[in-house]
Backbone as JSON, one array per atom type, in Angstrom:
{
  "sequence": "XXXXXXXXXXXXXXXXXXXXXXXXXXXXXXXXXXXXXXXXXXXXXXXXXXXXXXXXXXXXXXXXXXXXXXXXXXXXXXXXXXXXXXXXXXXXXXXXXXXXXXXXXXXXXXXXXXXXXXXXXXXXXXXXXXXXXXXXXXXXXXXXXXXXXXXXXXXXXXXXXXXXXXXXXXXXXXXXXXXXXXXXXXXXXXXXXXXXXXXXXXXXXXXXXXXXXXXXXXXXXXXXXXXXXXXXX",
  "N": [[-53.15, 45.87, -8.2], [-53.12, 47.28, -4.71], [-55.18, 50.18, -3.62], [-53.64, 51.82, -2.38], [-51.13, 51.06, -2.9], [-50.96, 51.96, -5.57], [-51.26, 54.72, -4.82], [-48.83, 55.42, -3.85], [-47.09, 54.7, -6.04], [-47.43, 56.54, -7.35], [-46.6, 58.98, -6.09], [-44.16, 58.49, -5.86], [-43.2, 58.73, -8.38], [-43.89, 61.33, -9.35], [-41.96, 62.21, -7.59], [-39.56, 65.0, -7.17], [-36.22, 64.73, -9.48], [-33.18, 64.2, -7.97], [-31.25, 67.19, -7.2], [-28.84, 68.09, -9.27], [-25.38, 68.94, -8.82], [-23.9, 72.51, -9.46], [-21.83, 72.58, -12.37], [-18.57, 73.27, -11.58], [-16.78, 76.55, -12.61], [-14.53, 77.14, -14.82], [-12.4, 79.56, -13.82], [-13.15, 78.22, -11.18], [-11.55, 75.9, -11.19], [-9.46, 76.2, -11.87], [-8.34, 78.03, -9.36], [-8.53, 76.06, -6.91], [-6.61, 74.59, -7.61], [-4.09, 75.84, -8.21], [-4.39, 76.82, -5.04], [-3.75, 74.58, -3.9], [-1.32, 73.69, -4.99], [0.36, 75.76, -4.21], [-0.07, 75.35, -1.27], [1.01, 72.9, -1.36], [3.91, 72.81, -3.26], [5.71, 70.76, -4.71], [4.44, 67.74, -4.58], [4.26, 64.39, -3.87], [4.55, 61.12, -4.48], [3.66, 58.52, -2.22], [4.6, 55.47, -2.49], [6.71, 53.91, -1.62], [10.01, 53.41, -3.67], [12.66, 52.33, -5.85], [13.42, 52.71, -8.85], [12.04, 52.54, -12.12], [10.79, 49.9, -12.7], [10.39, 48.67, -9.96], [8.94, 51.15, -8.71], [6.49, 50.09, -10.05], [5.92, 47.79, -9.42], [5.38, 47.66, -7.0], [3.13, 49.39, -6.99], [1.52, 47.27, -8.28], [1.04, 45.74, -6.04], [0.19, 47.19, -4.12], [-2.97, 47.32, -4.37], [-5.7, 46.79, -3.36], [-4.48, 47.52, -0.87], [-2.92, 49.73, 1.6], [-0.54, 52.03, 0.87], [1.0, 52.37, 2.81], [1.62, 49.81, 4.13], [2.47, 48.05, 2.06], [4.89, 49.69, 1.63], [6.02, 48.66, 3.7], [6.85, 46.1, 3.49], [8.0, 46.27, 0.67], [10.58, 47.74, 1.74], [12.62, 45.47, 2.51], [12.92, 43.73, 0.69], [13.09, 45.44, -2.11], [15.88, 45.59, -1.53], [17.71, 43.27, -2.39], [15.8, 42.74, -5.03], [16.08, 44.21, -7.43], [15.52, 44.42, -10.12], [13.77, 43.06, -12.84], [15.65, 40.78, -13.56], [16.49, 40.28, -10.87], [14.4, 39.47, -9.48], [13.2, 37.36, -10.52], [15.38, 35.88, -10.39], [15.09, 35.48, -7.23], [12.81, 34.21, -6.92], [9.31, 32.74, -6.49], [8.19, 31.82, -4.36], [10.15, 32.84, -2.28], [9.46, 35.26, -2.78], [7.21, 35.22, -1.77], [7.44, 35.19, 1.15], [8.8, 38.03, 1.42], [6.33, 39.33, 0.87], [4.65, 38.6, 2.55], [2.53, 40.03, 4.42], [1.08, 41.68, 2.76], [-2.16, 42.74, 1.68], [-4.16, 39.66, -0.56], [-1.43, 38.38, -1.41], [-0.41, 36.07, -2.2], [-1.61, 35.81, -4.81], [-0.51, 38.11, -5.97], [2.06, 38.02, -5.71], [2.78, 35.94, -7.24], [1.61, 37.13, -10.17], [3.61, 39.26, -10.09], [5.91, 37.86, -10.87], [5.31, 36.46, -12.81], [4.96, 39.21, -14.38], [7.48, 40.16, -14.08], [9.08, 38.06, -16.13], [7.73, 38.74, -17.96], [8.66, 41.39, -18.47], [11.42, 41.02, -19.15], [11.08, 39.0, -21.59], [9.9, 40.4, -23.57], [10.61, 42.92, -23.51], [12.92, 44.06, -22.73], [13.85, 44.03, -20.41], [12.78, 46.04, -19.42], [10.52, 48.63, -18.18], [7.84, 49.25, -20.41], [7.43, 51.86, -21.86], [4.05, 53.22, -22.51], [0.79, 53.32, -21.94], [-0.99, 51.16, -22.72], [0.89, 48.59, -23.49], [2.13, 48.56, -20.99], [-0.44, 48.24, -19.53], [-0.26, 45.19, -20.33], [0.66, 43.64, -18.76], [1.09, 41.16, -16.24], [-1.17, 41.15, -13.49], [-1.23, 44.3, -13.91], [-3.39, 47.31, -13.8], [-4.79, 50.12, -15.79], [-5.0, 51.79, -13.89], [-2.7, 51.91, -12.77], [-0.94, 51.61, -14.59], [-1.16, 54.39, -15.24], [-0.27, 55.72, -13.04], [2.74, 54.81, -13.13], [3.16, 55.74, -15.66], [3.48, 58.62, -15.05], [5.1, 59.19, -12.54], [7.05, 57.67, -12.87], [7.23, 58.6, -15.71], [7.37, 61.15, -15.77], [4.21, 61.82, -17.53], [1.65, 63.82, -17.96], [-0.62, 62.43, -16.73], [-3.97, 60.98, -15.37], [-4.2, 58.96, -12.5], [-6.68, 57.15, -10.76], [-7.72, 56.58, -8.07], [-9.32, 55.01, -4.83], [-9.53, 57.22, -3.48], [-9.03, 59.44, -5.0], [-11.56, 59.12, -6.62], [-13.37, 59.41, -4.57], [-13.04, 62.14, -3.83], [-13.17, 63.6, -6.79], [-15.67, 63.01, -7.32], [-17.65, 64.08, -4.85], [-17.1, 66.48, -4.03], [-18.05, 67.0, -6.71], [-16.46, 68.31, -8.09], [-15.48, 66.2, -10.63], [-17.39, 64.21, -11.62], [-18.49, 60.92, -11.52], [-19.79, 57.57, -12.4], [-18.09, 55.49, -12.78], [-14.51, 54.95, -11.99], [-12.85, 55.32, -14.28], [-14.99, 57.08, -16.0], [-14.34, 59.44, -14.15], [-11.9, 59.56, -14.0], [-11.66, 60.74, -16.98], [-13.2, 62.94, -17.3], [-11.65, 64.63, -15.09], [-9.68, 65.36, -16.47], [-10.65, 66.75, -18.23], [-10.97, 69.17, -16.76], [-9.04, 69.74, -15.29], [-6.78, 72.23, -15.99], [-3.98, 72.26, -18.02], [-1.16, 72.53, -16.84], [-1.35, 71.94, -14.45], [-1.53, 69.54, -14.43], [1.21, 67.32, -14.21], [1.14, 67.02, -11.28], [-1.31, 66.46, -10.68], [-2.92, 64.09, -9.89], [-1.33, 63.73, -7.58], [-2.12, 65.74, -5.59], [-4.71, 65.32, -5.31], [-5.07, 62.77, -4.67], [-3.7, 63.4, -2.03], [-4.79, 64.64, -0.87], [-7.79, 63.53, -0.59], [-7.07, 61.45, 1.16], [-5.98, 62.4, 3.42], [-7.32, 64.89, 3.78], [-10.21, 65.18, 2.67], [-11.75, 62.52, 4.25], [-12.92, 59.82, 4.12], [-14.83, 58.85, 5.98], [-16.37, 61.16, 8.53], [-15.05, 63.74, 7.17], [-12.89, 66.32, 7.01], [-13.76, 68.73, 6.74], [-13.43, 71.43, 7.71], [-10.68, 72.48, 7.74], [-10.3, 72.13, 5.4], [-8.42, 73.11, 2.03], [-10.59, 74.24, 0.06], [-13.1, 74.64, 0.6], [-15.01, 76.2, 0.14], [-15.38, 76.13, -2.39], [-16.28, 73.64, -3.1], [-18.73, 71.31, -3.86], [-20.65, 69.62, -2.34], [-22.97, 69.1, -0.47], [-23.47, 68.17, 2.21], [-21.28, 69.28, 3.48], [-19.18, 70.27, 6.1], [-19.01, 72.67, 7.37]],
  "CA": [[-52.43, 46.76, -7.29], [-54.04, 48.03, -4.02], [-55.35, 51.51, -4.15], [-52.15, 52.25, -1.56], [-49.77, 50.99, -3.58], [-51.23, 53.04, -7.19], [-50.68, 56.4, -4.57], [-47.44, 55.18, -3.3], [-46.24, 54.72, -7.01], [-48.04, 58.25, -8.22], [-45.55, 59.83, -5.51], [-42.55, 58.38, -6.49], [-42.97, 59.18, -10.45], [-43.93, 62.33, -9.27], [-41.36, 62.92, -6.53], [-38.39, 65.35, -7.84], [-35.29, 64.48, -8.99], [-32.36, 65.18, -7.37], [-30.92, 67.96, -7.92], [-27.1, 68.07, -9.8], [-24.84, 70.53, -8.35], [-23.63, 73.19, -10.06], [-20.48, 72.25, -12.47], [-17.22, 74.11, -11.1], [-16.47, 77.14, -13.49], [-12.86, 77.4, -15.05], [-12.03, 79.61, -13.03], [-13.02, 77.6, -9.78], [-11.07, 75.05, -11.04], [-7.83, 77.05, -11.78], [-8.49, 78.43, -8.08], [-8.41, 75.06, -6.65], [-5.43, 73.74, -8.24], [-3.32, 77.19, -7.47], [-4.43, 76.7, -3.4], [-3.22, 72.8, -3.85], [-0.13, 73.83, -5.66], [0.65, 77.0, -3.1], [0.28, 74.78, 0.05], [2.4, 71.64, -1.95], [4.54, 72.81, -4.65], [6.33, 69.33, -5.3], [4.01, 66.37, -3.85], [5.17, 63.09, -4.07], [3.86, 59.47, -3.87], [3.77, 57.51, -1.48], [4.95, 54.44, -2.41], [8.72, 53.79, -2.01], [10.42, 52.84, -4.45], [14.38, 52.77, -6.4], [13.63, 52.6, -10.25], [10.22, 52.53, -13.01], [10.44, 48.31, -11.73], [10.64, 48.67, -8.42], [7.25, 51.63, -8.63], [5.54, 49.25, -10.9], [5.94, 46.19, -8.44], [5.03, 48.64, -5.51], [1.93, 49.77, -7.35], [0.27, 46.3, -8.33], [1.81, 45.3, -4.2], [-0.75, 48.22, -3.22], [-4.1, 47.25, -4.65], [-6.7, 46.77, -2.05], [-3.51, 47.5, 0.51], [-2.31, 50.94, 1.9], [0.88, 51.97, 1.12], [2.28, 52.32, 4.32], [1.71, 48.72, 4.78], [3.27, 47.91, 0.72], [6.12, 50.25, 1.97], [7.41, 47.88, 4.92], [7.18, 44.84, 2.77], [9.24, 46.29, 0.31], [12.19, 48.39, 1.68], [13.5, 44.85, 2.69], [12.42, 43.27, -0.4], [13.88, 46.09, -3.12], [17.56, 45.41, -1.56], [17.7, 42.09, -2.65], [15.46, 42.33, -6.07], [15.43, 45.47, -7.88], [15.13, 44.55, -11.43], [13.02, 41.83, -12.97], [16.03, 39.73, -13.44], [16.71, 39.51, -9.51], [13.14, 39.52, -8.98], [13.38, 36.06, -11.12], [16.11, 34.38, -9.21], [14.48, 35.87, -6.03], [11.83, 33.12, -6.95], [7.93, 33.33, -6.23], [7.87, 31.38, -2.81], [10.74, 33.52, -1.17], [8.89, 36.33, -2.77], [5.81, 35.28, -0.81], [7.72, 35.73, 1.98], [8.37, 39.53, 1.61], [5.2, 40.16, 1.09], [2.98, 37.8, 2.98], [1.93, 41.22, 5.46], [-0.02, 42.45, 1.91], [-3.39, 41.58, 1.23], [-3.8, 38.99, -1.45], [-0.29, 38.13, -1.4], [-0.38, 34.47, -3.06], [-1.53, 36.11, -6.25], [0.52, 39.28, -6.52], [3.41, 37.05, -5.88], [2.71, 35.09, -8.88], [1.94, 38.53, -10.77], [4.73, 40.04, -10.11], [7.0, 36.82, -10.98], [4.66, 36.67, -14.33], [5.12, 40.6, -15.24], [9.13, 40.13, -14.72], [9.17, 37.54, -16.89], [7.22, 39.51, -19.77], [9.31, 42.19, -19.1], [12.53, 40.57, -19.58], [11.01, 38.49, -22.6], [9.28, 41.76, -24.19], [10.7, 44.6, -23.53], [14.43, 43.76, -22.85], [14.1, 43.98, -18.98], [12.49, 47.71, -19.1], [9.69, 48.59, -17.73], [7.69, 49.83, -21.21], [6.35, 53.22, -21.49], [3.08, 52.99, -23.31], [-0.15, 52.99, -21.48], [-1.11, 49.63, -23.31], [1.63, 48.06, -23.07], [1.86, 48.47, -19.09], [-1.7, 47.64, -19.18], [-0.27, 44.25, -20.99], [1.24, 42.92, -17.82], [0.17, 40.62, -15.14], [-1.8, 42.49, -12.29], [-1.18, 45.84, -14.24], [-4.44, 48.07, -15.11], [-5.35, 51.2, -15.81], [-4.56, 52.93, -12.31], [-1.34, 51.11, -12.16], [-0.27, 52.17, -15.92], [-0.87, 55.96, -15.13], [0.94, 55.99, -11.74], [3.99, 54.93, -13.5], [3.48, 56.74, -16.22], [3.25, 60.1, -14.2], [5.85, 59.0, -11.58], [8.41, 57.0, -13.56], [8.19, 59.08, -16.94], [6.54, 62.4, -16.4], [3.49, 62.32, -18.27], [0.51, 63.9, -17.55], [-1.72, 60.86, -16.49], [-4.5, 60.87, -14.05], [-4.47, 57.66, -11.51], [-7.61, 57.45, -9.99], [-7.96, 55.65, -6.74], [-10.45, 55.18, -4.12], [-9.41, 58.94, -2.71], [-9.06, 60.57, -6.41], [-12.94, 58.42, -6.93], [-14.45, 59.91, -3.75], [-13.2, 63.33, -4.18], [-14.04, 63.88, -7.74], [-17.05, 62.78, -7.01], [-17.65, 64.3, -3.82], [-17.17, 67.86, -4.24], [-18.68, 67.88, -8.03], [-15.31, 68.84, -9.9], [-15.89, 65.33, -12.2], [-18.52, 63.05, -10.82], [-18.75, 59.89, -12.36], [-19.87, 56.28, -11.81], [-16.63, 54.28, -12.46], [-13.41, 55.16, -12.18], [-12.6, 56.02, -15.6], [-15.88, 58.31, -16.16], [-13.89, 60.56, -12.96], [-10.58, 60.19, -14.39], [-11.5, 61.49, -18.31], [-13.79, 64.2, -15.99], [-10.7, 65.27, -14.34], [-8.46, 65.49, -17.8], [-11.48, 67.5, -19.27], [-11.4, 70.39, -16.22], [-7.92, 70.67, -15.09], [-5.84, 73.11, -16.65], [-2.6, 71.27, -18.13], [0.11, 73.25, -16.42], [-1.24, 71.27, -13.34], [-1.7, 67.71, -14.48], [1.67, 66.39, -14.02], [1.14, 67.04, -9.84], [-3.13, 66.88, -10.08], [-3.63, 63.0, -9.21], [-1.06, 63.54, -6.22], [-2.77, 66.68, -5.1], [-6.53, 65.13, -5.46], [-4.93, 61.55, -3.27], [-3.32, 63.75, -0.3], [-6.45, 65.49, -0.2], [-8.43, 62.38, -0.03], [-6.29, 60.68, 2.02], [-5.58, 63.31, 4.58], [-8.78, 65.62, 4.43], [-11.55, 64.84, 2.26], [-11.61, 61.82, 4.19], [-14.42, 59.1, 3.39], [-15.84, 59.36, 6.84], [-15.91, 62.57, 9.24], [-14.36, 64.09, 6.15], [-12.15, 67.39, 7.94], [-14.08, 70.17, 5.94], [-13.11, 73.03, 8.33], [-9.88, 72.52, 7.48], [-9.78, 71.75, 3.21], [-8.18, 73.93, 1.34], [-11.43, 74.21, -1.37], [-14.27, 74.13, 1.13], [-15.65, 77.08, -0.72], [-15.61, 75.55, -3.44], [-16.82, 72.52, -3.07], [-20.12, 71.58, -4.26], [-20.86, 68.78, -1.34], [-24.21, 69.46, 0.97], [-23.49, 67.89, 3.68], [-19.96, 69.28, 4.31], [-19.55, 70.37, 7.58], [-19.13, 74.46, 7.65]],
  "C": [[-53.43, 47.46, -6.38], [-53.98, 49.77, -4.42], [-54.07, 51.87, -3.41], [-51.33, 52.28, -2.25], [-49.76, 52.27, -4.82], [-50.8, 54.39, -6.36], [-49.28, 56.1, -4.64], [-46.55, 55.35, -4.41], [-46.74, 56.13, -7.73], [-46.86, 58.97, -7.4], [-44.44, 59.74, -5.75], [-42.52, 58.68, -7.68], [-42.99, 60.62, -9.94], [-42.87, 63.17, -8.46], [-39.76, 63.84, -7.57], [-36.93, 64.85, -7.9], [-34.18, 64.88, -8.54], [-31.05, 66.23, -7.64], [-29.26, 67.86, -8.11], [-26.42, 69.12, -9.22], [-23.89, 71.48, -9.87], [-22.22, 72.98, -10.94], [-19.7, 73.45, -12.15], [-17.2, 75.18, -12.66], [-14.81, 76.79, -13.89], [-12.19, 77.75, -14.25], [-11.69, 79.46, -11.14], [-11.91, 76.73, -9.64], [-9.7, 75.79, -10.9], [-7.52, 77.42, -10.11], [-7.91, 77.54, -7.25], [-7.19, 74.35, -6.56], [-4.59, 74.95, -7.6], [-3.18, 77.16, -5.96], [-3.3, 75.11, -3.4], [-1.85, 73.21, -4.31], [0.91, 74.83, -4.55], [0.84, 76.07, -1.82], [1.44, 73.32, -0.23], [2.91, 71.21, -3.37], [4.89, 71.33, -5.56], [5.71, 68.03, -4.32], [4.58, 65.29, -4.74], [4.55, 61.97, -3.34], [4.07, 58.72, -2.76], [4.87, 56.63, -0.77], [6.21, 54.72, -2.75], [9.32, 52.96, -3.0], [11.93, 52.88, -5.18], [14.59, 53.29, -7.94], [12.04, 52.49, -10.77], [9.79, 51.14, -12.69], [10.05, 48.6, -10.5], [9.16, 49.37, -8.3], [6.48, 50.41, -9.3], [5.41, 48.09, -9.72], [4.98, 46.81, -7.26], [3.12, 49.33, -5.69], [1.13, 48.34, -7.59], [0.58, 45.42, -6.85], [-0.12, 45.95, -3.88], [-2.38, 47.72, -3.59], [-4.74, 46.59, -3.68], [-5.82, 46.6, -0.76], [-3.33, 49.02, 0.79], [-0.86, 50.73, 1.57], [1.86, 52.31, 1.56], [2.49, 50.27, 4.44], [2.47, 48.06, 3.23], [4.92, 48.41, 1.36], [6.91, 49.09, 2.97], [7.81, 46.79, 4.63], [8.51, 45.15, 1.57], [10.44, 46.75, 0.88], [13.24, 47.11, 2.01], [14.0, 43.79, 1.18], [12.96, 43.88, -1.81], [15.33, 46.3, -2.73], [18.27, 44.36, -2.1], [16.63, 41.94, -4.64], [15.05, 43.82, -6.38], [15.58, 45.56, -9.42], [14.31, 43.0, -11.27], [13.86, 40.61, -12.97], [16.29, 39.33, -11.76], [15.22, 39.27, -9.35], [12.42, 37.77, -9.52], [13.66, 34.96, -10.28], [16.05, 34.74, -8.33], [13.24, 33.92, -5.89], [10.04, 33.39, -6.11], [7.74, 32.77, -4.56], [8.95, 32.25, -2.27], [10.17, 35.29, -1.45], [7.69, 36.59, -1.95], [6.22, 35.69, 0.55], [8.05, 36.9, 2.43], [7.4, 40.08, 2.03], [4.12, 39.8, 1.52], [2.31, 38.79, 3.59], [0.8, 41.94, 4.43], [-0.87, 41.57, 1.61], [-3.2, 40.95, -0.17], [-2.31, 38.93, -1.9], [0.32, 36.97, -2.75], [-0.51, 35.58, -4.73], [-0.87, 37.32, -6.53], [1.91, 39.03, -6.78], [3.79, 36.87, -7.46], [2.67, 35.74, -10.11], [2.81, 39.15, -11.41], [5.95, 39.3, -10.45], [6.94, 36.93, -12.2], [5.09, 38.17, -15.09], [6.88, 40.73, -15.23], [9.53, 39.6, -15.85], [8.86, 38.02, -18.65], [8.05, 40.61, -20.12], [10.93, 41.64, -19.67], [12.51, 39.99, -21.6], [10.67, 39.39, -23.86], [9.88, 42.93, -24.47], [12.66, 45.15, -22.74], [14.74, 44.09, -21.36], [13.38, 45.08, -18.67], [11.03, 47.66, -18.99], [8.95, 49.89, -18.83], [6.96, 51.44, -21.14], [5.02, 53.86, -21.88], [2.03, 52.5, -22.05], [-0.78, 51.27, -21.91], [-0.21, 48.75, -23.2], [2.39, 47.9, -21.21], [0.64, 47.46, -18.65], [-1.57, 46.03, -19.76], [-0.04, 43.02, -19.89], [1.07, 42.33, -16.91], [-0.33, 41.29, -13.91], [-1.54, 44.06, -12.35], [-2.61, 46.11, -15.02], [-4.36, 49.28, -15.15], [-4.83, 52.7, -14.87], [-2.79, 52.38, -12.66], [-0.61, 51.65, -13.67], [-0.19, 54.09, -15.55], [-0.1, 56.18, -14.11], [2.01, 55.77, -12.18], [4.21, 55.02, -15.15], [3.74, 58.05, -15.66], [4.39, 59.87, -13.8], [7.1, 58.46, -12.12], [9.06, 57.77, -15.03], [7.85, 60.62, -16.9], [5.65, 62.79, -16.98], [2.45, 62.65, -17.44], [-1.07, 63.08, -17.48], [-2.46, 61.41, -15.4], [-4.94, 59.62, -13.63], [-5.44, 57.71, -10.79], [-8.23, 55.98, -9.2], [-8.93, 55.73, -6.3], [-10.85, 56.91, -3.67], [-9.53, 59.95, -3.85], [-11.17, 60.23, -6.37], [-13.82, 59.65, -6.27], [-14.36, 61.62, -4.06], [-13.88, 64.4, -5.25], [-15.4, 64.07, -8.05], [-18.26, 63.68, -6.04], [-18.06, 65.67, -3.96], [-17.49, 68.19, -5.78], [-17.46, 68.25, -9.06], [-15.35, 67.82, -11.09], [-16.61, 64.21, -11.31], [-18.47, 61.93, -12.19], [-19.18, 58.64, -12.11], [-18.72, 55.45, -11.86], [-15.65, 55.18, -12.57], [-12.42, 55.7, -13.76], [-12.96, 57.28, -16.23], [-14.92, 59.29, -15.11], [-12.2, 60.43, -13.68], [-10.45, 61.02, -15.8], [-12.36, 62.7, -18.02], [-12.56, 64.94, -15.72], [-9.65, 65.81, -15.47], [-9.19, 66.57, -18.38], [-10.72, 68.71, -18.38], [-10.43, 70.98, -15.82], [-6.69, 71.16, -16.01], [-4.47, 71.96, -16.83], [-1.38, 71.31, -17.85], [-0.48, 72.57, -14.72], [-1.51, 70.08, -13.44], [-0.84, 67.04, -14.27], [1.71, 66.07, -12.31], [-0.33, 66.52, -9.54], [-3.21, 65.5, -8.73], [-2.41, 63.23, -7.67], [-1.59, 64.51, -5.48], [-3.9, 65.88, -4.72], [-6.23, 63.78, -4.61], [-4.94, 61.7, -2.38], [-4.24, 64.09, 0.04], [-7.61, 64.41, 0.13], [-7.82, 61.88, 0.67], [-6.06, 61.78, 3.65], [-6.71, 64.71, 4.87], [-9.86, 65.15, 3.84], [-11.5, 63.4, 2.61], [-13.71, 61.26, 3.87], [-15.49, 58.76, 4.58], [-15.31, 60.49, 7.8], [-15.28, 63.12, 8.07], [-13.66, 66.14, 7.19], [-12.57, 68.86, 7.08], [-14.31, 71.38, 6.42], [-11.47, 73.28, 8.42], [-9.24, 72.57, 5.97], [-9.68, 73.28, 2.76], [-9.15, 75.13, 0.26], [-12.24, 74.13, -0.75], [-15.33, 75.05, 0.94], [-16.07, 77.16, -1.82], [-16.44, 74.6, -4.16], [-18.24, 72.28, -2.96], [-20.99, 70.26, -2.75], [-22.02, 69.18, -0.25], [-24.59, 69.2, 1.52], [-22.28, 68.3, 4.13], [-20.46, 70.12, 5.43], [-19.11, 72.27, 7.63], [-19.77, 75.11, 7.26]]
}
């Protein structure tokens, strides 16, 4: 190793690392949640839907799609198949045609033909209520089991998307490397009298301010809060 390089690597061992931000106290978090709750008592998903089928279809529709663009495929699409048995004798090629406008189409099709089928054969047409058993179903994981748990039965689940990911992350309330680490983060810190609303609070807010570029942080609710040092005020 030239003598250059031996400094070059003395500075980097030596260089500091970087520093963690401060975790949120209790009562930051309570704070937080109270502003989010105060500006939108009763938020609400998205994705359109008629029944716990119909979300479930609409949720493994959405994966690497928006669901504005899920939404226009179904509303024509859930008049015509709104349980698994129409969704059967709908058939997978006129189903492709609903939803050719969503990305990966071909295989959500096939998916969503496959997870009718299990539910009919399984679970007597019903769309089960068991985290595992959701997670049993063709193009159902994880995200897609808590969204309709939360949304279809009421439980306190957190769904964590690209916008739950960045936020968590973002502003320090549960930082994590995957998606999981930020959703059992987020179960640890928020209070449980706001978990059955959190993950739609912590989406709109990614989705509509903490965005993932220019992020609107002279406008966020929490920008006092927020541990982030590059936001913009």
């Amino acid at each position: 190793m030239s003598r250059a390089a031996k400094s070059g690597a003395r500075k980097k061992a030596s260089a500091p690392a970087a520093k963690k931000p401060k975790p949120w106290t209790d009562a930051e978090v309570r704070e937080a949640f109270e502003r989010f709750r105060k500006a939108n008592p009763e938020p609400k998903g998205e994705l359109e839907h008629l029944n716990p089928f119909t979300l479930l279809v609409a949720v493994v529709l959405s994966a690497q799609a928006t669901d504005a663009g899920v939404n226009r495929a179904t509303r024509s699409l859930f008049l015509v198949a709104d349980t698994p048995q129409k969704m059967l004798a709908l058939g997978e090629e006129k189903l492709r045609d609903y939803i050719k406008t969503v990305g990966l189409y071909r295989t959500k099709a096939r998916n969503v033909i496959a997870l009718s089928e299990k539910l009919i054969r399984e679970f007597g047409g019903e769309v089960p209520r068991t985290r595992p058993e959701i997670e049993s179903l063709p193009g159902a994981g994880r995200k897609t089991a808590n969204v309709v748990l939360n949304m279809a039965f009421g439980e306190r689940t957190m769904a964590v998307d690209t916008h739950v990911f960045r936020v968590g992350n973002r502003t320090g309330l549960a930082p994590g490397k995957t998606p999981l680490e930020v959703e059992l983060g987020l179960e640890r810190v928020i209070p449980s009298e706001f978990m059955l609303h959190a993950h739609h609070w912590l989406i709109l807010h990614g989705r509509y301010t903490c965005l993932a570029r220019q992020p609107r942080c002279a406008v966020c609710l929490i920008n006092d809060l927020c541990r982030w040092p590059e936001k913009t005020i």
